[in-house]
Each structure stands twice: as C-alpha cells, then as structure tokens.
C-alpha beads as a LAMMPS data file, in Angstrom:
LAMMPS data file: protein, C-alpha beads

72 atoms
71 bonds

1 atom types
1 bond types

-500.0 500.0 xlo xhi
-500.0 500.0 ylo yhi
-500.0 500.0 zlo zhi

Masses

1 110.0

Atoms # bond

1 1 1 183.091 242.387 -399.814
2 1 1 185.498 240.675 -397.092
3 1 1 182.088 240.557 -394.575
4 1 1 180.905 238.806 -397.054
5 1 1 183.521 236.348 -398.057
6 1 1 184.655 235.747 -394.483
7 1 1 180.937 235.579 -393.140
8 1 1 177.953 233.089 -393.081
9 1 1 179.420 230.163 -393.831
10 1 1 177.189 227.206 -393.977
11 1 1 177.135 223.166 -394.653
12 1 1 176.214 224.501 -398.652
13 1 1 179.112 226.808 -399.293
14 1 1 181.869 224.364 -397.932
15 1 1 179.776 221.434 -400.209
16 1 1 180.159 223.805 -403.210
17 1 1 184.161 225.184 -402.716
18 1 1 184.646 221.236 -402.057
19 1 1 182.985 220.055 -405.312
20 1 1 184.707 223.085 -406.912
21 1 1 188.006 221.848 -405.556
22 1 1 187.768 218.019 -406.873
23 1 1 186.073 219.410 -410.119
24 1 1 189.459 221.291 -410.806
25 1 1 191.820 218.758 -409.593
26 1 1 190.456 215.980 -411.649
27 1 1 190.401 218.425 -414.500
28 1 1 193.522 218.971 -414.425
29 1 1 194.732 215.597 -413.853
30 1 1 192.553 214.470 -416.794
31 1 1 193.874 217.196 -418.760
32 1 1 190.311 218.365 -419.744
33 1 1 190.970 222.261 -419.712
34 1 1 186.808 222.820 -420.257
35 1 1 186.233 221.386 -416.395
36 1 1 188.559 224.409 -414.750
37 1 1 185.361 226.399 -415.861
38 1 1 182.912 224.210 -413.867
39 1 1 185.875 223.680 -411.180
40 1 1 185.951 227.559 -410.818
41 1 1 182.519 228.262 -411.320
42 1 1 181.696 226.131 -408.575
43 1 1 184.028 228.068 -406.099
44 1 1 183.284 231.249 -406.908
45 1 1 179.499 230.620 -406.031
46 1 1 180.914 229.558 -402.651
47 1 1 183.643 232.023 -401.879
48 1 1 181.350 235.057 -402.950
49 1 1 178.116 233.363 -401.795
50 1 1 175.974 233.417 -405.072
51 1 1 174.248 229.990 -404.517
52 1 1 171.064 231.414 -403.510
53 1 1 169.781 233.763 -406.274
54 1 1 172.663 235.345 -407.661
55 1 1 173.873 236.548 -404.296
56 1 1 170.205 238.606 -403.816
57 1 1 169.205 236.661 -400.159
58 1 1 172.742 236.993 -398.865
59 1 1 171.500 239.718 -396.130
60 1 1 168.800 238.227 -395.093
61 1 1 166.554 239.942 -397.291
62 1 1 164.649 237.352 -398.764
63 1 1 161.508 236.848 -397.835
64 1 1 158.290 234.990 -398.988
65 1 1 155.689 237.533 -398.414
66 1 1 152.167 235.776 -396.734
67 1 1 148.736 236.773 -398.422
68 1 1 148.192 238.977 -395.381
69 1 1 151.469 241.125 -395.542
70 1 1 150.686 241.780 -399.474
71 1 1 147.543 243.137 -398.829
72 1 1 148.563 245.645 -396.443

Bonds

1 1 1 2
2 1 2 3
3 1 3 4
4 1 4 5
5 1 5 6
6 1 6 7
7 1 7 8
8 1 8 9
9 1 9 10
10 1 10 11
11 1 11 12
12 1 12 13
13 1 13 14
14 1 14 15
15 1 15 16
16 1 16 17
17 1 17 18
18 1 18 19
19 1 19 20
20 1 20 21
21 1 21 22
22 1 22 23
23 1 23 24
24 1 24 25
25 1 25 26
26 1 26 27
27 1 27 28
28 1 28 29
29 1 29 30
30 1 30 31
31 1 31 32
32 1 32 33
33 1 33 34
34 1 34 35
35 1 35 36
36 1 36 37
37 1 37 38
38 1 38 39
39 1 39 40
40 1 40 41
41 1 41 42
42 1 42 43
43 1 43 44
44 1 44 45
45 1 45 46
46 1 46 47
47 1 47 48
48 1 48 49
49 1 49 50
50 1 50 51
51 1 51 52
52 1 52 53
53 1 53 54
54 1 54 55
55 1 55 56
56 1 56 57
57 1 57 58
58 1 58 59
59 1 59 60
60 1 60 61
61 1 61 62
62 1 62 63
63 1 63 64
64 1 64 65
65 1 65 66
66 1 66 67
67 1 67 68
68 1 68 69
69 1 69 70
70 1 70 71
71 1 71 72
C-alpha cells in the first residue's frame, strides 16, 4: 500500500489531489458540508490511485488484447 501511494505519480493524480484540494477549501469556506464529499472523493482517487478503473491498471496490467493474441 505505501508502493503504491508513494509511486507512479503522474500529471493526472497531482490534477485530481489539486481539484480535490480547492473542492474542499471552497467547501468549507462556503460552508457547504455536501462538497467535503466531492473534495475527498477527489483525493482519495489520487492518493490511492483509483482513477483508472477502480485501481485495476495500477500494475501495469491492463492491456487491450489485439485480434491475434485472443485467438491464440
């Protein structure tokens, strides 16, 4: 679990734990309780890396399969 948190960082993850971030603050500042939920579902995808599938193509492991490899 820390691999993965510390580990494969890219331009998407920062965009979502940023969004996440101003989500919360103006939440908060607004007083609208309902947007910590968005705020904190939005850094949560980024900290734990669930953007892409539910976390299921973290490894590596995704993979679109050609005609050729199916039939084999």
């Amino acid at each position: 679990m820390k691999q993965r948190i510390f580990t494969g960082w890219n331009w998407m993850r920062a965009i979502y734990l940023v969004t996440g971030i101003i989500i919360m603050i103006q939440a908060v500042t607004s007083r609208l309780w309902v947007g910590l939920f968005l705020g904190g579902y939005f850094i949560i995808m980024a900290v734990f890396a669930l953007g892409c599938a539910a976390g299921n193509c973290y490894g590596g492991s995704c993979g679109v399969k050609t005609i050729e490899e199916k039939k084999e």
